[in-house]
N, C-alpha and C positions, 0 to 999 in steps of 0.2 A: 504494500500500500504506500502510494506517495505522498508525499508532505510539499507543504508550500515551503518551507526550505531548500529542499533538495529541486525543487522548482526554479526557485530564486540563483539559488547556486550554479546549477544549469543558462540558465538569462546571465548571469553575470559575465560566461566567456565571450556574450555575442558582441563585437564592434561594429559588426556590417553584416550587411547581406550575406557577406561572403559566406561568416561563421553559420549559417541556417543547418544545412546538412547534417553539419556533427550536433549544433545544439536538440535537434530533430530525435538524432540517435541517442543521446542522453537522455530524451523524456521517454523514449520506448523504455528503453533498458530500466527503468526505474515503473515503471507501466504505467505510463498515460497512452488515452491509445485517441482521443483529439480534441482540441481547445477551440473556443469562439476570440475573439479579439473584439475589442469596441474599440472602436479609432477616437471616438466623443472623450475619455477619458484614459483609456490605455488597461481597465480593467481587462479580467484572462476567465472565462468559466474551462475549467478542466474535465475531463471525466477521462475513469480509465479503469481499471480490473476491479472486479468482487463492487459494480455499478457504485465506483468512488468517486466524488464528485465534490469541487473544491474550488473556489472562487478568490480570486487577488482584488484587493481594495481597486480605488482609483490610481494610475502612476503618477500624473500627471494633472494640472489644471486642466479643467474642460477646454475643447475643440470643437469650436463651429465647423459642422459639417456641411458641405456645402451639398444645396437642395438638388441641384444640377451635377450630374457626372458626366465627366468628363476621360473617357476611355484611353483614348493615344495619350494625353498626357498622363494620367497614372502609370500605362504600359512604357513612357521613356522614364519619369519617377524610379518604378521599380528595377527598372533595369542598370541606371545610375545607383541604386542600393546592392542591389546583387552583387554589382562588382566595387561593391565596399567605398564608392565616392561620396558616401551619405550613413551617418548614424541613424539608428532605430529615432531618438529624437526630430529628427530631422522628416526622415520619411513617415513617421504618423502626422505630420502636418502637412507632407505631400499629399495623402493620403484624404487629409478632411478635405484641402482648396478642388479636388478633384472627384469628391463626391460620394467614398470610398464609406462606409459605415461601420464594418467589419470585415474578417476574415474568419474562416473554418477550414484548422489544419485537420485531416484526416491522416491519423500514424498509419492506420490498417492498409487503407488506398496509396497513403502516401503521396496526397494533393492537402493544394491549399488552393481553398477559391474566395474570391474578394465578391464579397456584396454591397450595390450600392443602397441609400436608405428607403428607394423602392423596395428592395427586395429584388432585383433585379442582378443574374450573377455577370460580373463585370469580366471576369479572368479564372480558370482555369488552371491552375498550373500541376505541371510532377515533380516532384518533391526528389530531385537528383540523390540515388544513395552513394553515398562518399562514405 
């Protein structure tokens, strides 16, 4: 069963996009199996083996999400984070100007897809195993 420390501890190696992979692989291995993301405040809902389920306060001050999404520009955003030109701080405010609400990383599928605050999924993505 995981703990929000071992959670935390885990988040702590990430600088960039870059680190996602291994950070990815630390939350299996300790069993989470996948998180929601709120871009509004940086909060995390977890869930993972024996239907464990554990939630991170706010990280940060609220973020105006913007009512209009804006696709290409999220998709240059995150690909400026991917290759580590941008901190997590950074791209969750890329993140709200472009319309982005949350995100749902799936360990089992091994995708993360971005929803905007339609409800509408924005991106798609496979969760590269490194």
């Amino acid at each position: 069963m995981f703990t929000l420390d071992q959670i935390h501890h885990a988040h702590s190696k990430v600088k960039s996009g870059a680190d996602f992979p291994a950070y990815i692989r630390e939350l299996k291995s300790i069993g989470v199996h996948s998180y929601t993301t709120y871009v509004s405040d940086g909060h995390t809902d977890y869930s993972g083996t024996e239907d464990r389920k554990l939630s991170t306060g706010a990280k940060y001050e609220a973020l105006p999400v913007s009512p209009s999404s804006d696709r290409d520009q999220f998709i240059q955003d995150l690909k400026a984070h991917q290759q580590g030109r941008t901190d997590y701080p950074q791209f969750c405010k890329d993140c709200a100007k472009a319309g982005i609400e949350k995100w749902v990383v799936d360990l089992k599928e091994m995708t993360c897809v971005y929803y905007d605050q339609a409800g509408e999924k924005m991106l798609k993505e496979e969760i590269p195993q490194v």
